[in-house]
NUPABA-420364 format. One record per atom (N, C-alpha, C): residue in three letters; x, y, z; residue number from 1. Coordinates in nm, 4 decimals. Atoms other than C-alpha are relative to their C-alpha. Layout:
# NUPABA-420364
ALA  X  Y  Z  NUM
...
END
This chain:
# NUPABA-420364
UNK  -0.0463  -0.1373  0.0015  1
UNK  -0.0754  -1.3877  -0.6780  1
UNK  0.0720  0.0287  0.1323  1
UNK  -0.0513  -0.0235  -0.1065  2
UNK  0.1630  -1.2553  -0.4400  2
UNK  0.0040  0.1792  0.0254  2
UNK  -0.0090  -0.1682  -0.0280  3
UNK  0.1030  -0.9090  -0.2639  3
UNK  0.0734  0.0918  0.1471  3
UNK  -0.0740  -0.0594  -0.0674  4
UNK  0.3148  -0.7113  -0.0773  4
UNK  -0.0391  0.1172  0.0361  4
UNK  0.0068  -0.1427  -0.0067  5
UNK  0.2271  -0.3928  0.0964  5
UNK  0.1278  0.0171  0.1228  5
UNK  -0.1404  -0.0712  -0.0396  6
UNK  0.5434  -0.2131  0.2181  6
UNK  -0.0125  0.1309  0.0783  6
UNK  0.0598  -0.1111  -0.0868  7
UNK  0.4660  0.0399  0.4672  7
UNK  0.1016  0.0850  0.0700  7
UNK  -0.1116  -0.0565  -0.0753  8
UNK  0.7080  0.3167  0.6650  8
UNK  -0.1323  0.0015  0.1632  8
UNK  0.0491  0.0248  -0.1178  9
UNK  0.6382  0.2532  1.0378  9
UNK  -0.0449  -0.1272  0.0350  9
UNK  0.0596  0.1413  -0.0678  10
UNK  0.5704  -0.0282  1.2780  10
UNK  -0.1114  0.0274  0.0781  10
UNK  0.1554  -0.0617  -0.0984  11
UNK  0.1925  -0.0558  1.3841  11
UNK  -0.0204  -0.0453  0.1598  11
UNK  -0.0039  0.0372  -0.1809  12
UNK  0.1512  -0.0429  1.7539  12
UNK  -0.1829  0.0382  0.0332  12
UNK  0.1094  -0.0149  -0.0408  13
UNK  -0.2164  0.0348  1.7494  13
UNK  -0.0755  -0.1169  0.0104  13
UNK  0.0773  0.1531  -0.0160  14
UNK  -0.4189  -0.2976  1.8690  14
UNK  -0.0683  -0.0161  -0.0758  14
UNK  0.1294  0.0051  0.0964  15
UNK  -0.7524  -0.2314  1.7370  15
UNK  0.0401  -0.0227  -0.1496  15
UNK  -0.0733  0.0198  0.1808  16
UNK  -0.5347  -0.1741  1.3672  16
UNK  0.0047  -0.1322  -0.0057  16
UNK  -0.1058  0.1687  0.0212  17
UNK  -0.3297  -0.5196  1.4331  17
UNK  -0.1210  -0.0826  -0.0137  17
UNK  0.0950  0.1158  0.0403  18
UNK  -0.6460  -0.6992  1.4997  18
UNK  -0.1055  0.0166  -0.1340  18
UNK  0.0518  0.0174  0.1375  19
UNK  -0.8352  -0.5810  1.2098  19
UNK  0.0650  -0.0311  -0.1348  19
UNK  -0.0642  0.0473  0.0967  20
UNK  -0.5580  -0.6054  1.0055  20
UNK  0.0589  -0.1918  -0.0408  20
UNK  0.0092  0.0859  -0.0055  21
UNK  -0.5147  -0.9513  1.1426  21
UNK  -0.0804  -0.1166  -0.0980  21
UNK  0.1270  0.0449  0.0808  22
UNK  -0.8466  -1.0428  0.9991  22
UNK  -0.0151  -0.0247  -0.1400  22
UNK  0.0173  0.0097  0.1591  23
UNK  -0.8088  -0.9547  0.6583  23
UNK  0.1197  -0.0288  -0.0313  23
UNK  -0.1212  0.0988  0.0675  24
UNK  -0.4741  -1.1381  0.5842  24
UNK  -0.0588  -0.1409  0.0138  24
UNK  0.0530  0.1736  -0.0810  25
UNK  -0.6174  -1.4519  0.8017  25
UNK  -0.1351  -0.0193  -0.2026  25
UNK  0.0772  -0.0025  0.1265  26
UNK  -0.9177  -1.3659  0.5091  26
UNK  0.0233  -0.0595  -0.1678  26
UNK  -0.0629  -0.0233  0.1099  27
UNK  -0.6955  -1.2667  0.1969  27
UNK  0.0718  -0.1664  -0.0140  27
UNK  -0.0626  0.1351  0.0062  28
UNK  -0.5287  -1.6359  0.2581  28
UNK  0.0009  -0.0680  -0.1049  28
UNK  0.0790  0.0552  0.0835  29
UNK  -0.7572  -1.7857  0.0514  29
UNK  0.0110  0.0597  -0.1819  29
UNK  -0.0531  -0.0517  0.0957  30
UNK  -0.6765  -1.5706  -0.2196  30
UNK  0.0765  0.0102  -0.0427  30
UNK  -0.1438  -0.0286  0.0710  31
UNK  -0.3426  -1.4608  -0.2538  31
UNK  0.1313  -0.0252  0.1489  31
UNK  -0.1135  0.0166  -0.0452  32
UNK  0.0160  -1.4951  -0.1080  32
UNK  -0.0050  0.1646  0.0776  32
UNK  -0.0057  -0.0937  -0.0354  33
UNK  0.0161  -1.2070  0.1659  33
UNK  0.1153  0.0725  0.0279  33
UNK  -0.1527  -0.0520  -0.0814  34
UNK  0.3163  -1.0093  0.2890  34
UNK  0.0001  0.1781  0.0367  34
UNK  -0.0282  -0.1140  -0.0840  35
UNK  0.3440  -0.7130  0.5353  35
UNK  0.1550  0.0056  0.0022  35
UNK  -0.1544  -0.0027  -0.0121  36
UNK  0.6861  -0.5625  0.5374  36
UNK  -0.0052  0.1672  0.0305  36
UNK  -0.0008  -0.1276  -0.0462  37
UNK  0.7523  -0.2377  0.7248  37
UNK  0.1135  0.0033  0.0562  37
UNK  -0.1109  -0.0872  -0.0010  38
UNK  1.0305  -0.0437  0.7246  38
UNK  0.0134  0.1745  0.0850  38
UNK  0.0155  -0.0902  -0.1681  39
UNK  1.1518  0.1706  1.0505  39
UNK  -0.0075  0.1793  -0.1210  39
UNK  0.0166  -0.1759  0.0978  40
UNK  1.0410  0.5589  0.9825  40
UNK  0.1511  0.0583  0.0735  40
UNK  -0.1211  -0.0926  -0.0652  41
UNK  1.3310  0.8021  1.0020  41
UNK  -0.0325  0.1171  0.0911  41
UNK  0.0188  -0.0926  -0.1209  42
UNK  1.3382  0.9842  1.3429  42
UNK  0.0078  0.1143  -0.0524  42
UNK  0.0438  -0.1263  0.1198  43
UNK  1.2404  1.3542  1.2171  43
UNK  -0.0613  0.0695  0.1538  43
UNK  0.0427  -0.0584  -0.0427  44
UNK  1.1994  1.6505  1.4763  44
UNK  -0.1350  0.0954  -0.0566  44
UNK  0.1236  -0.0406  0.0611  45
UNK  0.8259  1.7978  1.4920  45
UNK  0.0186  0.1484  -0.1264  45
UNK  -0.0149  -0.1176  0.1135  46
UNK  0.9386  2.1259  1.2798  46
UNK  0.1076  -0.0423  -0.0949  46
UNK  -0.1138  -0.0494  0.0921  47
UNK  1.1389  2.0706  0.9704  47
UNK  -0.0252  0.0771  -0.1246  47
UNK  -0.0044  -0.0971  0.1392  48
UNK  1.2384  2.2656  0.6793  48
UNK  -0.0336  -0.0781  -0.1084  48
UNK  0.0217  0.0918  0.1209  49
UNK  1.1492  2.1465  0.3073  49
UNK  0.1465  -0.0425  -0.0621  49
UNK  -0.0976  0.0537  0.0005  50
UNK  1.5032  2.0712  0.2695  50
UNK  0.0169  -0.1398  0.0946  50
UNK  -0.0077  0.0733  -0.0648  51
UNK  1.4739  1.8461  0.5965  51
UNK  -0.0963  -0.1043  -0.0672  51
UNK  0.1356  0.0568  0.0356  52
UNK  1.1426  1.6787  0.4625  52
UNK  0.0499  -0.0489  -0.0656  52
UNK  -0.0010  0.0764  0.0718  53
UNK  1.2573  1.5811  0.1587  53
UNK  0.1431  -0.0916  0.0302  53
UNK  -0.0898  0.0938  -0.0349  54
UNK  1.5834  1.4127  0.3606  54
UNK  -0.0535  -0.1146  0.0580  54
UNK  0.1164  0.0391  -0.0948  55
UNK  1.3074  1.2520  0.5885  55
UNK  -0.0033  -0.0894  -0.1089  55
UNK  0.0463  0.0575  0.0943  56
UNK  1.1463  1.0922  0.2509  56
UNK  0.1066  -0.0581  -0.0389  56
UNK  -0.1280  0.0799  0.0549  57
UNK  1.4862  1.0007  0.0721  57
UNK  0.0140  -0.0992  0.0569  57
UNK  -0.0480  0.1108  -0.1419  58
UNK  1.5769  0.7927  0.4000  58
UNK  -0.0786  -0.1029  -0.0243  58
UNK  0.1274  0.1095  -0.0129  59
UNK  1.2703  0.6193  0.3934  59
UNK  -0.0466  -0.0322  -0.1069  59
UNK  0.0167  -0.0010  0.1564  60
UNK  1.2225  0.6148  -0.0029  60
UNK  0.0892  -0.1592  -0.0231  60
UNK  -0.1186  0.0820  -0.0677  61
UNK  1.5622  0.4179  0.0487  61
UNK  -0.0350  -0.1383  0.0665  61
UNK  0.0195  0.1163  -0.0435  62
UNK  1.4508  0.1888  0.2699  62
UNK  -0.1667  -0.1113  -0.0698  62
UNK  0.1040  0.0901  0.0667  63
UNK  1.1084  0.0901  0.0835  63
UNK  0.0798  -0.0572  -0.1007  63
UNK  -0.0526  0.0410  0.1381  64
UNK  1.2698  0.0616  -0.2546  64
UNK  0.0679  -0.1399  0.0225  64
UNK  -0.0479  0.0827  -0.0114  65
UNK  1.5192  -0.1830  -0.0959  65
UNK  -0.0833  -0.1186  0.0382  65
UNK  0.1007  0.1035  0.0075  66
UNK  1.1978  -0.4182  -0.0290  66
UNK  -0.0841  -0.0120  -0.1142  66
UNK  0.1133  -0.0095  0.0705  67
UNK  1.0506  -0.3875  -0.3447  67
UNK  0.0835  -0.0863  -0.0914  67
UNK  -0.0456  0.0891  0.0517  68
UNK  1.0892  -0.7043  -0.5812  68
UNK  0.0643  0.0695  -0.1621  68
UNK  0.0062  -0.0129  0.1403  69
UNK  1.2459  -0.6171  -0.9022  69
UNK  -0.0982  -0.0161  -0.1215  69
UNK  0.0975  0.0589  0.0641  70
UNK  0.9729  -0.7843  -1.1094  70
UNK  -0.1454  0.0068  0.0415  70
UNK  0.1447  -0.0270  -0.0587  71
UNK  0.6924  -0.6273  -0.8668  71
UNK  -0.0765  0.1263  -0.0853  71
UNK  0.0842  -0.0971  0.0934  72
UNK  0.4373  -0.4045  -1.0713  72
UNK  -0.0067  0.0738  0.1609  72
UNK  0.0181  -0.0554  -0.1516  73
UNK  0.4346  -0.1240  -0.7818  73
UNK  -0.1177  0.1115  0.0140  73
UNK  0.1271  -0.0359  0.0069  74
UNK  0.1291  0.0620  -0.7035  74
UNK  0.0415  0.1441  0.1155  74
UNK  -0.0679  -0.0332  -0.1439  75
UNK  0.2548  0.3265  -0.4444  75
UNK  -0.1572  0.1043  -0.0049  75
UNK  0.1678  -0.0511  -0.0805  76
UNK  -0.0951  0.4925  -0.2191  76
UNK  0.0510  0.1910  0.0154  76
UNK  -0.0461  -0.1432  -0.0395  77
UNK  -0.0338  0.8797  -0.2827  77
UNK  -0.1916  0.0842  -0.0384  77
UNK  0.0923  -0.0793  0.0693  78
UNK  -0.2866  1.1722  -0.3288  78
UNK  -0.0306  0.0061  -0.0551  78
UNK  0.0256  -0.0729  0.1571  79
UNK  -0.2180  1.2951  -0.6411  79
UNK  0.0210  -0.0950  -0.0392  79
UNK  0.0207  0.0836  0.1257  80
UNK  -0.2610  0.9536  -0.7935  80
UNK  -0.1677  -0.0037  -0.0587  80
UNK  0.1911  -0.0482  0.0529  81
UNK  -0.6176  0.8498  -0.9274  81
UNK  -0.0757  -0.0899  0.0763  81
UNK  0.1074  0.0322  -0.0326  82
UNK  -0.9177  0.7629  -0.7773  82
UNK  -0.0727  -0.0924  -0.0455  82
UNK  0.0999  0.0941  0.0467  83
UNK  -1.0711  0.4184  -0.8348  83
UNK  -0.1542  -0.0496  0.0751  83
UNK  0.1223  0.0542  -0.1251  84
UNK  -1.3860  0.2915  -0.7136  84
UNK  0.0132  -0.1768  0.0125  84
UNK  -0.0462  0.1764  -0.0562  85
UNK  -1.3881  -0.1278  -0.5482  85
UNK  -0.0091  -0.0608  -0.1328  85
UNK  -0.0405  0.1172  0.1697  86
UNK  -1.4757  -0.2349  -0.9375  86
UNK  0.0713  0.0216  -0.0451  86
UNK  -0.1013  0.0215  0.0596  87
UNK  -1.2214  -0.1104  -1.0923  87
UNK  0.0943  -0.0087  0.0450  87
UNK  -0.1377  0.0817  -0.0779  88
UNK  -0.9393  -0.1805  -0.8411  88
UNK  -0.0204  -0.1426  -0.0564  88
UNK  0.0156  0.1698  -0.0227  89
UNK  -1.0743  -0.5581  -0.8888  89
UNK  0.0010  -0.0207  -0.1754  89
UNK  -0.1144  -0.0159  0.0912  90
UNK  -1.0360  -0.4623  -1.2658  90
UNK  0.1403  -0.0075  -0.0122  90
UNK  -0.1421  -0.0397  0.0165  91
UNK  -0.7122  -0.3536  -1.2179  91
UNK  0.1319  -0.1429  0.0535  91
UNK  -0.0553  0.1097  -0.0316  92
UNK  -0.6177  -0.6490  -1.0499  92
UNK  0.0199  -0.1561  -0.0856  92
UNK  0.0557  0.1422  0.0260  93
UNK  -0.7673  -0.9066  -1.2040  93
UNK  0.1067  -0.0170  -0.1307  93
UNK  -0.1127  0.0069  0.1693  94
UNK  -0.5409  -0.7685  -1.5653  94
UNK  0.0928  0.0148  0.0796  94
UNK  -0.1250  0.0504  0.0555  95
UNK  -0.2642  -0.8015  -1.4232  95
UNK  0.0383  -0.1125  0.0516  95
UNK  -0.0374  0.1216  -0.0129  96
UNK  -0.2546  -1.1217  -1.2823  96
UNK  -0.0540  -0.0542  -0.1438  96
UNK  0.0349  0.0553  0.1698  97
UNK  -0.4102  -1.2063  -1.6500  97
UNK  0.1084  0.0388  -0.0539  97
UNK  -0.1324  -0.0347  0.1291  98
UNK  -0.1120  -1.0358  -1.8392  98
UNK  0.1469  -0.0399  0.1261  98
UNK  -0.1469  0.0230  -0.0550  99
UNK  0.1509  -1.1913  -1.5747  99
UNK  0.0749  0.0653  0.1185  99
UNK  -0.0806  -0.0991  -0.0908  100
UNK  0.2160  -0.9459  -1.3149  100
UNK  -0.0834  -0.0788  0.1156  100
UNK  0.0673  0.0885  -0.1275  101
UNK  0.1605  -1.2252  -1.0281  101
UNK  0.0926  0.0933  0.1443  101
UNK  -0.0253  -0.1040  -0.1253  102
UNK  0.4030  -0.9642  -0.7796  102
UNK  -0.0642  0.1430  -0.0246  102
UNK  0.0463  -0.1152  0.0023  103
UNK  0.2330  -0.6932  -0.6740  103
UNK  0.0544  0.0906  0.1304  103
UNK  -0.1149  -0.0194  -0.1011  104
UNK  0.3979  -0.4383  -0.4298  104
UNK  -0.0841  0.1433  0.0529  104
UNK  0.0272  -0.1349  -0.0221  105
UNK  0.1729  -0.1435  -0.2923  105
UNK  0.1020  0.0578  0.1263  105
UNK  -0.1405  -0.0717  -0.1098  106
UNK  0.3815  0.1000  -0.1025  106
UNK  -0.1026  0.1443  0.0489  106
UNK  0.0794  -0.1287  -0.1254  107
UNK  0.2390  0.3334  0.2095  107
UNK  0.0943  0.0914  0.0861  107
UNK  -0.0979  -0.0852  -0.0354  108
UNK  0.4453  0.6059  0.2689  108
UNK  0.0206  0.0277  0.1586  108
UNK  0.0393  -0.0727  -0.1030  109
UNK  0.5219  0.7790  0.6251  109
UNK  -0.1022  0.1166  0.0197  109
UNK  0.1028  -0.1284  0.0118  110
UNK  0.3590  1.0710  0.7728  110
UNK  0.0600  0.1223  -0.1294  110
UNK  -0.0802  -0.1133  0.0626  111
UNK  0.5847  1.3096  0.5175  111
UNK  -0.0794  -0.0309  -0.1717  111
UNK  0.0143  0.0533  0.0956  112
UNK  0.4785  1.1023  0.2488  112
UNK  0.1098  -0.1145  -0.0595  112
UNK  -0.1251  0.1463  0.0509  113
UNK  0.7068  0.8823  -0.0335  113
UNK  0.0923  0.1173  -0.0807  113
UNK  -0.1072  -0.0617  0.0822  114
UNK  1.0098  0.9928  -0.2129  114
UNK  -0.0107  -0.0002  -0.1068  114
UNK  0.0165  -0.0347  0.1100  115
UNK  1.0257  1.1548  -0.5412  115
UNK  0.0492  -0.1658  -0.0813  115
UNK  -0.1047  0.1470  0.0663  116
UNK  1.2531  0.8006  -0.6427  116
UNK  -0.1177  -0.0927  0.0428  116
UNK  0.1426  0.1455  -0.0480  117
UNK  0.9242  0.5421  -0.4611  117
UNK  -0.0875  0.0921  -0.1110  117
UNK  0.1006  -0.0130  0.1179  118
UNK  0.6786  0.7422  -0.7193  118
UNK  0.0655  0.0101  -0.1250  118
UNK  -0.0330  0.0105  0.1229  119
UNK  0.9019  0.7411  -0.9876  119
UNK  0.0256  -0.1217  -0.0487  119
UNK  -0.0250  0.1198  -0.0052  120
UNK  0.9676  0.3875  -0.9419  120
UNK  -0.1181  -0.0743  -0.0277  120
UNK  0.1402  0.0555  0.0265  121
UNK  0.5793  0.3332  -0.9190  121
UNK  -0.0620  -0.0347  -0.1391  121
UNK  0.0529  0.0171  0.1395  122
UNK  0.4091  0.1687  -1.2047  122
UNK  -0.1335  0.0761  -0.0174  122
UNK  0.0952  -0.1043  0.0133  123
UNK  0.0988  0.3478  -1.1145  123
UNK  0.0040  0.0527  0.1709  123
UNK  0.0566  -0.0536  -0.0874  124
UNK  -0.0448  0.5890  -0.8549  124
UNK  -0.1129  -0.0246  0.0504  124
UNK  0.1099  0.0224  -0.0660  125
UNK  -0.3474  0.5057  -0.5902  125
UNK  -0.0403  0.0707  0.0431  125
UNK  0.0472  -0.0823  -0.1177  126
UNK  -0.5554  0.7446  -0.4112  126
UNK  -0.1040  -0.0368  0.0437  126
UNK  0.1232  -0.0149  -0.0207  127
UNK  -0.7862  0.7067  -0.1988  127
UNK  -0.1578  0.0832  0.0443  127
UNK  0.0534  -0.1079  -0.0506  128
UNK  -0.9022  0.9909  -0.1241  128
UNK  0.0613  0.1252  -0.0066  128
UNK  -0.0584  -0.0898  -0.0540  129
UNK  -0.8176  1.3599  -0.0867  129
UNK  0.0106  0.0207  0.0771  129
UNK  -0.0844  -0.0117  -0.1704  130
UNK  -0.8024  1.3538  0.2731  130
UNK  0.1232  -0.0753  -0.0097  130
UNK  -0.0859  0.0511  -0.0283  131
UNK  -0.5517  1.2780  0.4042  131
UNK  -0.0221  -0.1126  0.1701  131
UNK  0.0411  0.0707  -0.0924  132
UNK  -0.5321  0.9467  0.6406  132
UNK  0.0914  -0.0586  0.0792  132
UNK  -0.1867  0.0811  -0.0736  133
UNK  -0.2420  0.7737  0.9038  133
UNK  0.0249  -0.0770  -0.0617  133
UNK  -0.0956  0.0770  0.0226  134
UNK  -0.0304  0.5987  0.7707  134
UNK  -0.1087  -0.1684  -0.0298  134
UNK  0.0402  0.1269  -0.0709  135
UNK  -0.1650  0.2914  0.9809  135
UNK  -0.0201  -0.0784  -0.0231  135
UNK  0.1429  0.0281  0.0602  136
UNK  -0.4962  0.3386  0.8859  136
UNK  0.0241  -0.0774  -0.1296  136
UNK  0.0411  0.0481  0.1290  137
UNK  -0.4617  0.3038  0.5370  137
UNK  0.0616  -0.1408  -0.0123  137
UNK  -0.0228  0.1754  -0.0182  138
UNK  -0.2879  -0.0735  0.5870  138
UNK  -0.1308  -0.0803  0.0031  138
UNK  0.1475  0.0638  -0.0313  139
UNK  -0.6577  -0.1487  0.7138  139
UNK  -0.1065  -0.0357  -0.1400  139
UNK  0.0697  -0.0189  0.0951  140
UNK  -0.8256  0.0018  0.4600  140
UNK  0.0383  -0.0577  -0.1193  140
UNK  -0.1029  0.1069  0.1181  141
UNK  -0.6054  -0.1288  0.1710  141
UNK  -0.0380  -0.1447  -0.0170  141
UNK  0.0502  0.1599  -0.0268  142
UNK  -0.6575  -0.4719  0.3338  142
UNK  -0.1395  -0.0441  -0.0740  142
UNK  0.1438  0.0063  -0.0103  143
UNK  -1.0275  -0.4483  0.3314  143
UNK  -0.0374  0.0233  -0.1757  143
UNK  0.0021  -0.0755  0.1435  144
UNK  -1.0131  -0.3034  -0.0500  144
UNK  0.0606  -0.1063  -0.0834  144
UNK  -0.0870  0.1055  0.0790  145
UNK  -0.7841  -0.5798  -0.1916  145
UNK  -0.0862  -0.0956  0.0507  145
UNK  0.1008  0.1592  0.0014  146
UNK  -1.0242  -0.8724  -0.0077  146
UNK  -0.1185  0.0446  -0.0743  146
UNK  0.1483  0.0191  0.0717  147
UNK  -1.3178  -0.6786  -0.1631  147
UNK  0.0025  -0.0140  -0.1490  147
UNK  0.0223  0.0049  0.1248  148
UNK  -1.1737  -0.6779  -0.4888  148
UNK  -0.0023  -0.1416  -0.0721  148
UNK  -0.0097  0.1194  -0.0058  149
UNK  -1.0656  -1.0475  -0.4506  149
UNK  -0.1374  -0.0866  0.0012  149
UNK  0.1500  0.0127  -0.0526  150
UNK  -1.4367  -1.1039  -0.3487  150
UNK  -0.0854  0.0129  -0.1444  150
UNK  0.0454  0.0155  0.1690  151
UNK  -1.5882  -0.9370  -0.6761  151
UNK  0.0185  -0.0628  -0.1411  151
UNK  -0.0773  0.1234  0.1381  152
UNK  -1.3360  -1.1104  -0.9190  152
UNK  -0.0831  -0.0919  -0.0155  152
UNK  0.0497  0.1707  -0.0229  153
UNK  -1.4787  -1.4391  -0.7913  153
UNK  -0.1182  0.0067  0.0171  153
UNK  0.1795  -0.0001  -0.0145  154
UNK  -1.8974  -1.3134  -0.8153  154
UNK  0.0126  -0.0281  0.1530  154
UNK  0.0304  0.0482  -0.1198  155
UNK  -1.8402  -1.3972  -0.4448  155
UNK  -0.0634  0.1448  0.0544  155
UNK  0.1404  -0.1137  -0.0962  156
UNK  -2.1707  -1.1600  -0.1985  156
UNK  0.0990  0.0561  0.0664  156
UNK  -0.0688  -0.0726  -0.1108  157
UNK  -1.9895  -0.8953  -0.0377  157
UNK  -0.0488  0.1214  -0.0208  157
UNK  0.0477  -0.1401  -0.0304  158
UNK  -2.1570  -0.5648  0.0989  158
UNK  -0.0265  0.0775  -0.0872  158
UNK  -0.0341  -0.1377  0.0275  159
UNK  -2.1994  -0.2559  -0.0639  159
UNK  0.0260  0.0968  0.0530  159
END
């Protein structure tokens, strides 16, 4: 399986890099990894909802143009739905069973993703109603895709 998460912003936080380190070095063993992040569009702290959704376009724009044609895309918003670690590892497990060996989650900026990256999405993720950085959720994602990789395979991992 090959998985792609597509992110707006480059992570400069250490502590992130090295945990995120971890769980690719991890995920190895599993699947074909790939980080790909795409620069955020410079955006003064006040804009209008006209500006915002130029903000998103820009950067909508630049995910889309990393996203494989043939990738089932998963993009990490709010208002998608709420799984818990078994059924992500469901969700996974069918579609590398029915063929969908690219997989392409997409992590918006701080603004969010563009109306065109969720319309493009094959489904919606949330993990939550908070709301979390950007960064973060690369980490968490990580950690969520090795645990589902983990259950697939009966392999002992936490609760």
């Amino acid at each position: 399986m090959n998985i792609s998460i597509i992110t707006v912003g480059k992570l400069k936080e250490k502590y992130l890099k090295l945990g995120i380190d971890e769980y690719l070095k991890r995920l190895s063993a599993y699947a074909k990894m790939e980080i790909i992040e795409v620069p955020d569009e410079k955006a003064p702290e006040e804009l209008s909802e006209t500006e915002m959704i130029q903000v998103k376009q820009k950067e909508g724009e630049r995910i889309l143009s990393k996203v494989h044609p043939d990738a089932h895309v998963i993009a990490l918003a709010i208002e998608g739905k709420m799984k818990s670690s078994e059924e992500l590892a469901d969700s996974l497990d069918k579609l590398a069973t029915y063929g969908k060996s690219k997989i392409a989650f997409v992590i918006g900026g701080s603004l969010g993703l563009s109306q065109e990256v969720l319309q493009r999405a094959d489904e919606k993720l949330s993990f939550s109603k908070m709301t979390f950085p950007h960064q973060l959720m690369k980490l968490i994602l990580l950690e969520q895709v090795y645990r589902a990789f983990r259950i697939n395979r009966g392999e002992p991992y936490h609760k």
